[in-house]
C-alpha positions as CSV (number, residue, x, y, z in Angstrom):
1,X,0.0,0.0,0.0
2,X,1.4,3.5,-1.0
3,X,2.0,5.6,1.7
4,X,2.1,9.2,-0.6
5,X,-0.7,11.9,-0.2
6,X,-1.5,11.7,-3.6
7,X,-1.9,8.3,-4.2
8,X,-3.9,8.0,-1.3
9,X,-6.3,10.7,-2.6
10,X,-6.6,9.7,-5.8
11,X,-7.2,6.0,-4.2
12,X,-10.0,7.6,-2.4
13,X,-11.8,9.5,-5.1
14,X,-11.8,6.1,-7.1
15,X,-13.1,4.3,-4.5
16,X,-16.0,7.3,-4.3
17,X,-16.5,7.1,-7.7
18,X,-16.9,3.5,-7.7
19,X,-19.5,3.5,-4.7
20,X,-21.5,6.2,-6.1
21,X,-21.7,3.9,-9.6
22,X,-22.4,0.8,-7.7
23,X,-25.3,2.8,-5.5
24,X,-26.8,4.3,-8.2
25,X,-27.6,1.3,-10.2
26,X,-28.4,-0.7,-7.0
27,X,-30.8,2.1,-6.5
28,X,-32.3,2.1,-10.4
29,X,-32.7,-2.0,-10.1
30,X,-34.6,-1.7,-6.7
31,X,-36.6,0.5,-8.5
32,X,-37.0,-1.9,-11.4
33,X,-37.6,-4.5,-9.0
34,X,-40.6,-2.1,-7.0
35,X,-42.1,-1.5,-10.5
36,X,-42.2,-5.2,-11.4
37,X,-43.8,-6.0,-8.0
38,X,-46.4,-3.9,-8.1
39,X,-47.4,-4.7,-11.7
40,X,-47.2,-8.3,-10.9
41,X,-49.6,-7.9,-7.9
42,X,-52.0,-5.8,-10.3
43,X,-51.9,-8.5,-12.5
44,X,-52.6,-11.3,-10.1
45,X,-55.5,-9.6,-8.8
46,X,-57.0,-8.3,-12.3
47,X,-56.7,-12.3,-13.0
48,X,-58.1,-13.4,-9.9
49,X,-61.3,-11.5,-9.4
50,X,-62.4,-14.1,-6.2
51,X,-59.2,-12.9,-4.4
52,X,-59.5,-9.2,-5.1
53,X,-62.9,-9.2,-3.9
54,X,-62.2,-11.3,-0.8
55,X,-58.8,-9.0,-0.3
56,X,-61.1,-5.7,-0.6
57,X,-63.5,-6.9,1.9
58,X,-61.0,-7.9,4.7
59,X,-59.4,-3.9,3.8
60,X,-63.5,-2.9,4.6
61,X,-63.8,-4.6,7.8
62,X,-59.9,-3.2,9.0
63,X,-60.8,0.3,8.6
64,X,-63.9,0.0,10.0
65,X,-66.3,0.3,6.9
66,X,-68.1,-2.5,7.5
């Protein structure tokens, strides 16, 4: 390991660099991932009529609108 200011600094930036690339597409694919969820929920439940409507009432009777 270099021991020089500069080295060390420009070891640092990279590793800045590097974190802020690998957090940034960690962040876009968790988005991705949220998207896809949500869509495949939608989907499940536009399929499955009998376990919306079952799902809906139990959300009625929670919040007290039954």
């Amino acid at each position: 390991m270099p021991n020089d200011p500069q080295t060390l600094i420009g070891l640092a930036i990279g590793a800045v660099i590097v974190l802020w690339l690998v957090f940034s597409v960690l962040k876009k694919l968790f988005g991705l991932a949220l998207v896809a969820g949500i869509v495949a929920a939608i989907a499940f439940l536009w399929f499955n009529p009998q376990v919306a409507q079952e799902l809906w009432a139990q959300t009625q009777t929670m919040i007290g609108m039954r």
